[in-house]
KOLTIMI-376791 format. One record per atom (N, C-alpha, C): atom name; chain; residue in three letters; x, y, z. Coordinates in steps of 0.02 Angstrom, whole numbers, plus 50000, padded with zeros to 5 digits. Example, Ala and Ser with C-alpha at 12.3 -4.5 7.8 and 13.67 -1.06 7.14 Angstrom:
BEGIN
N | A | ALA | 50660 | 49716 | 50390
CA | A | ALA | 50615 | 49775 | 50390
C | A | ALA | 50660 | 49835 | 50390
N | A | SER | 50642 | 49888 | 50354
CA | A | SER | 50684 | 49947 | 50357
C | A | SER | 50645 | 50002 | 50394
//
This chain:
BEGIN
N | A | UNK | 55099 | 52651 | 51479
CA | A | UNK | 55134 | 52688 | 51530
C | A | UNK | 55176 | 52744 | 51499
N | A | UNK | 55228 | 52720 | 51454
CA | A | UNK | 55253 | 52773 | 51409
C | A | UNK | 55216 | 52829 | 51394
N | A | UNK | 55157 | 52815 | 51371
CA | A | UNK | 55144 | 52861 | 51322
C | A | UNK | 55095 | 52904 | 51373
N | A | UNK | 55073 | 52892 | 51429
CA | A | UNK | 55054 | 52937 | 51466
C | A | UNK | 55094 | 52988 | 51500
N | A | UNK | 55156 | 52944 | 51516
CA | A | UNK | 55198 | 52997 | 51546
C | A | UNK | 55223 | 53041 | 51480
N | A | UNK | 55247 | 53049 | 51437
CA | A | UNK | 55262 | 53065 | 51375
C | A | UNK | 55197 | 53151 | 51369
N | A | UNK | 55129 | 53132 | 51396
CA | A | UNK | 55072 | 53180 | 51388
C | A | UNK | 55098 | 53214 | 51451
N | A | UNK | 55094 | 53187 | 51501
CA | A | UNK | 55118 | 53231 | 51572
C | A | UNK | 55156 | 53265 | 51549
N | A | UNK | 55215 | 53251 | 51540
CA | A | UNK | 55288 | 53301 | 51537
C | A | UNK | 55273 | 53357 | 51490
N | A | UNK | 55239 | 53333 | 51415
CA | A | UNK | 55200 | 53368 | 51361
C | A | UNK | 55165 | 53409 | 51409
N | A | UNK | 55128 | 53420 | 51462
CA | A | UNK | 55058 | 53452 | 51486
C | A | UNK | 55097 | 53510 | 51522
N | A | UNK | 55136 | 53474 | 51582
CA | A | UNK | 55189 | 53506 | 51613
C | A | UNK | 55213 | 53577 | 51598
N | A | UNK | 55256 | 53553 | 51531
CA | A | UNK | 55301 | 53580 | 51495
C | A | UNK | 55271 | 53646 | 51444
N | A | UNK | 55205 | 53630 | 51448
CA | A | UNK | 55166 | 53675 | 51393
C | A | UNK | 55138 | 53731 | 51454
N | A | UNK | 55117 | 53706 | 51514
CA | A | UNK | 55092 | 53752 | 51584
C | A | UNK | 55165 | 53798 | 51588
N | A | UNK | 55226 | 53760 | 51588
CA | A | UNK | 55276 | 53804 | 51604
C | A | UNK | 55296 | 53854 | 51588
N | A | UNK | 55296 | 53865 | 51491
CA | A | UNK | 55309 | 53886 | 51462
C | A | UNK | 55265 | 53945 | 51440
N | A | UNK | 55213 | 53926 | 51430
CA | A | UNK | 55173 | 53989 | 51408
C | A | UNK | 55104 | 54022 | 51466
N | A | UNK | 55094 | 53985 | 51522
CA | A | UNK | 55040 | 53980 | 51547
C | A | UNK | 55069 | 54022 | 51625
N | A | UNK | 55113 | 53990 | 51634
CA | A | UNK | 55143 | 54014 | 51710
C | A | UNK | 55190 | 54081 | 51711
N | A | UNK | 55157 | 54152 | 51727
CA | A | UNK | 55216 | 54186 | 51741
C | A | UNK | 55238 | 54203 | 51796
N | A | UNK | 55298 | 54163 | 51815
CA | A | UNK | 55329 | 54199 | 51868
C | A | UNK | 55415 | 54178 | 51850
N | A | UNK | 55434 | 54226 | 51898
CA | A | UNK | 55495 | 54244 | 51866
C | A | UNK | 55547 | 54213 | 51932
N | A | UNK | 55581 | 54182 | 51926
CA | A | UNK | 55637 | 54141 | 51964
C | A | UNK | 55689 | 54171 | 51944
N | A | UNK | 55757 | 54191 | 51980
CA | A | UNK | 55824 | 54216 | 51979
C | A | UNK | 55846 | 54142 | 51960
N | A | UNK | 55847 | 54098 | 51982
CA | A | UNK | 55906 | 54055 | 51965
C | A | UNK | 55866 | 53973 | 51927
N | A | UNK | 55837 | 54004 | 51855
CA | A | UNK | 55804 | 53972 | 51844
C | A | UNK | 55754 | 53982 | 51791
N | A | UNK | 55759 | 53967 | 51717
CA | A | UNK | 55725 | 54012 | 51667
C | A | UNK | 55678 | 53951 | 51671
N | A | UNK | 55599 | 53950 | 51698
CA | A | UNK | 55548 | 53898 | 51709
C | A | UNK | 55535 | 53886 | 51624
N | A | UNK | 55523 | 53966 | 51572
CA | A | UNK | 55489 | 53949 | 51507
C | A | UNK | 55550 | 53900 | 51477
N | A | UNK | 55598 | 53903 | 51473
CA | A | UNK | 55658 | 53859 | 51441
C | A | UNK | 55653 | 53768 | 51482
N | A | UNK | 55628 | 53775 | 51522
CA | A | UNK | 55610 | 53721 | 51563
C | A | UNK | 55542 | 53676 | 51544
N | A | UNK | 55499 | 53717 | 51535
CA | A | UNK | 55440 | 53709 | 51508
C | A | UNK | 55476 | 53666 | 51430
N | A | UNK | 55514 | 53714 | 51388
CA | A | UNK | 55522 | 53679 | 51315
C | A | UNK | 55561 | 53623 | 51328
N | A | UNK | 55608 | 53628 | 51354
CA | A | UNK | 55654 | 53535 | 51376
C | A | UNK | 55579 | 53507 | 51386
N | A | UNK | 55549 | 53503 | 51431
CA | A | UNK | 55493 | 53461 | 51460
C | A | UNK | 55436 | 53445 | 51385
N | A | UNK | 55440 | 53478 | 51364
CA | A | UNK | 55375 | 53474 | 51295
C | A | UNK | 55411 | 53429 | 51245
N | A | UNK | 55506 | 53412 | 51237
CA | A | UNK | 55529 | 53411 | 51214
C | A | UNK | 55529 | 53333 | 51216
N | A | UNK | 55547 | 53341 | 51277
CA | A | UNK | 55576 | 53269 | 51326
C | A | UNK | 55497 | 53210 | 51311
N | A | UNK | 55423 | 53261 | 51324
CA | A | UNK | 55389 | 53232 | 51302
C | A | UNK | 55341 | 53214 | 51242
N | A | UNK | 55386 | 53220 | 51197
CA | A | UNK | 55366 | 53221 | 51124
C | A | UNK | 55412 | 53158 | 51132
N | A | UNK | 55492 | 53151 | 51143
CA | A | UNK | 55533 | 53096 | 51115
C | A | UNK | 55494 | 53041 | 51164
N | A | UNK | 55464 | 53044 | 51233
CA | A | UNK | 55444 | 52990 | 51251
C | A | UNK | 55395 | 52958 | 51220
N | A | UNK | 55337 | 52975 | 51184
CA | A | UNK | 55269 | 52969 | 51162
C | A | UNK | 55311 | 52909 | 51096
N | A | UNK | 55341 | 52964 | 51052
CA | A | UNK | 55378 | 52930 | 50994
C | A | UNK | 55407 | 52841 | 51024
N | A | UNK | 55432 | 52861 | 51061
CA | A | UNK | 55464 | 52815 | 51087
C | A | UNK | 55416 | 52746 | 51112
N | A | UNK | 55373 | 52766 | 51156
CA | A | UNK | 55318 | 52738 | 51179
C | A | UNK | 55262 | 52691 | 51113
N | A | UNK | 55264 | 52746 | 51055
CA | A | UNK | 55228 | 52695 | 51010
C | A | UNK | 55267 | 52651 | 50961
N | A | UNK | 55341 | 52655 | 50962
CA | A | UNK | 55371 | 52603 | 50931
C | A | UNK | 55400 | 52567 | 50950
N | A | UNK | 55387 | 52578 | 51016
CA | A | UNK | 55387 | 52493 | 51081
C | A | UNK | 55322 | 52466 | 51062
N | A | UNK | 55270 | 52489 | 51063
CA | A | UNK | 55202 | 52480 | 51066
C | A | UNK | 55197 | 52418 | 50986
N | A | UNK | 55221 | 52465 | 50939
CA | A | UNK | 55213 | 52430 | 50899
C | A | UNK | 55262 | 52361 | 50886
N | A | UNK | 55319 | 52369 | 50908
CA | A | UNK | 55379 | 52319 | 50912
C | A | UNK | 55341 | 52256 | 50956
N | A | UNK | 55304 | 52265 | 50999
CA | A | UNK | 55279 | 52212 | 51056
C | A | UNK | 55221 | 52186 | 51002
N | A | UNK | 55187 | 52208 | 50962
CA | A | UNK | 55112 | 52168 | 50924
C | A | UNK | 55149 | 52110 | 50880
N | A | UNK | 55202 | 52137 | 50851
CA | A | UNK | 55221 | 52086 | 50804
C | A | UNK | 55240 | 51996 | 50831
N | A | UNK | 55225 | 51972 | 50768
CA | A | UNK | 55198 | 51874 | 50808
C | A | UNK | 55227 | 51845 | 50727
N | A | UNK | 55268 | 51809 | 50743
CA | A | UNK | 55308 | 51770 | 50691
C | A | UNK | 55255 | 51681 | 50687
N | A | UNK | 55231 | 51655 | 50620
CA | A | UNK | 55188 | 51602 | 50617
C | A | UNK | 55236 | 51564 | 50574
N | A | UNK | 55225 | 51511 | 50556
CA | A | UNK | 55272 | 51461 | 50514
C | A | UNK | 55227 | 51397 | 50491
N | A | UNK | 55237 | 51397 | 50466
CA | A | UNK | 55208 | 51293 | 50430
C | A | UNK | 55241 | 51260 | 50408
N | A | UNK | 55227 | 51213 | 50402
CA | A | UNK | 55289 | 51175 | 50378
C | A | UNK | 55235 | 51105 | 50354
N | A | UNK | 55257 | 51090 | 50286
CA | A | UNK | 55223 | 51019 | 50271
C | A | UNK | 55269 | 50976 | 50240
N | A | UNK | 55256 | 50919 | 50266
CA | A | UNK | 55291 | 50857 | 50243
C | A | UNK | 55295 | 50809 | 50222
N | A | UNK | 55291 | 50762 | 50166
CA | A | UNK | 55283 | 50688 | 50145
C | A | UNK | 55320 | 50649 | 50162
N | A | UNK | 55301 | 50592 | 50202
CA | A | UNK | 55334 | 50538 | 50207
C | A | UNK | 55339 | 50483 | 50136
N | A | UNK | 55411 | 50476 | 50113
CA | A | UNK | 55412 | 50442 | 50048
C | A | UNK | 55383 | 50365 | 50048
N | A | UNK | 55402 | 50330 | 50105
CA | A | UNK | 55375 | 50267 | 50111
C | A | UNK | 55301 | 50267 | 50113
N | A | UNK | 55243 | 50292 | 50149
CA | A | UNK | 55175 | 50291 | 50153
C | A | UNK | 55160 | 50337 | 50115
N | A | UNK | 55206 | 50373 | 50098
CA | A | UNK | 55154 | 50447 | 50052
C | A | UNK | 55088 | 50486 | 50121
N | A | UNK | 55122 | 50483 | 50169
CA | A | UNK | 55079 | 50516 | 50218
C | A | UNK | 55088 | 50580 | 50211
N | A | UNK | 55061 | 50636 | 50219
CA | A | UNK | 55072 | 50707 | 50240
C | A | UNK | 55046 | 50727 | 50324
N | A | UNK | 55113 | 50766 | 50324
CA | A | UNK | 55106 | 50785 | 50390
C | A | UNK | 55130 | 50861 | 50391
N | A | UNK | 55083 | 50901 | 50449
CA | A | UNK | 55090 | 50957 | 50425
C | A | UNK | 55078 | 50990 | 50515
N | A | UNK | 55129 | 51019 | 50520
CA | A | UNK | 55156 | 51058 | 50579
C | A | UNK | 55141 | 51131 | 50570
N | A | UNK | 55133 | 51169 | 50602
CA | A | UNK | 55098 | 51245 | 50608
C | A | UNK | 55136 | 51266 | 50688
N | A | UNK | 55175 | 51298 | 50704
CA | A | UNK | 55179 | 51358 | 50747
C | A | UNK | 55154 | 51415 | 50744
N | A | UNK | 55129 | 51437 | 50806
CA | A | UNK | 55135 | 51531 | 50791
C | A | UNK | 55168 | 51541 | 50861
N | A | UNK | 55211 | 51594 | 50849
CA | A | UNK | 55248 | 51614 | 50922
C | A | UNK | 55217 | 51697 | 50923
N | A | UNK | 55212 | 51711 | 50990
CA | A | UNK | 55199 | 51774 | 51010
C | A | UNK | 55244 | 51803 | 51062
N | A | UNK | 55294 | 51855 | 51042
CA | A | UNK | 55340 | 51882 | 51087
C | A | UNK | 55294 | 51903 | 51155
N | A | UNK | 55350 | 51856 | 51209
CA | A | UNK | 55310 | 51879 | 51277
C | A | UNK | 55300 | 51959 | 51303
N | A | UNK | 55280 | 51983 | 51332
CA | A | UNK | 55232 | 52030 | 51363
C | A | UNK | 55276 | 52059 | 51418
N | A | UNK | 55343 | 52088 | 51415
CA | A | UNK | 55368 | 52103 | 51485
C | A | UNK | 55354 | 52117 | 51525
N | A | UNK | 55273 | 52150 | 51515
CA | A | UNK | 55244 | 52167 | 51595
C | A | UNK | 55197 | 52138 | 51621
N | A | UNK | 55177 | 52082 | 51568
CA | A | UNK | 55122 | 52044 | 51612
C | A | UNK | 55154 | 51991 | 51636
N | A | UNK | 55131 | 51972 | 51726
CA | A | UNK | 55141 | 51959 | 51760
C | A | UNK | 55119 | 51889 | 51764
//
């Protein structure tokens, strides 16, 4: 989601600036255009180090001897940070 809107504003912002001339009194559109190209560069950035922050998955093991039987026992987790948007 991020990172599409991040291209919009990028797409936007690049039409505004160099592509569109018309001239507004109360309202410089090309300076509008660069906030917007701006705004969507920091979203994209932003967008892939959520992206990447959400893949990461913490695993663990753990093994153990029981001293009386000399049994081994051996426990394994893996946790996976939940998914805020799946439903």
């Amino acid at each position: 989601m991020s990172l599409g809107l991040g291209i919009v504003l990028f797409v936007i912002g690049a039409i505004l600036a160099f592509a569109l001339n018309l001239t507004v009194d109360w309202i410089d559109l090309q300076l509008v255009g660069y906030i917007l190209m701006v705004a969507g560069v920091i979203v994209v950035i932003l967008g892939v180090i959520l992206l990447a922050r959400r893949r990461r998955s913490v695993a663990t093991s753990h093994t153990s001897v029981d001293p009386a039987t000399g049994d081994r026992a051996t426990r394994s987790e893996h946790s996976v940070p939940e998914d805020p948007t799946a439903l």
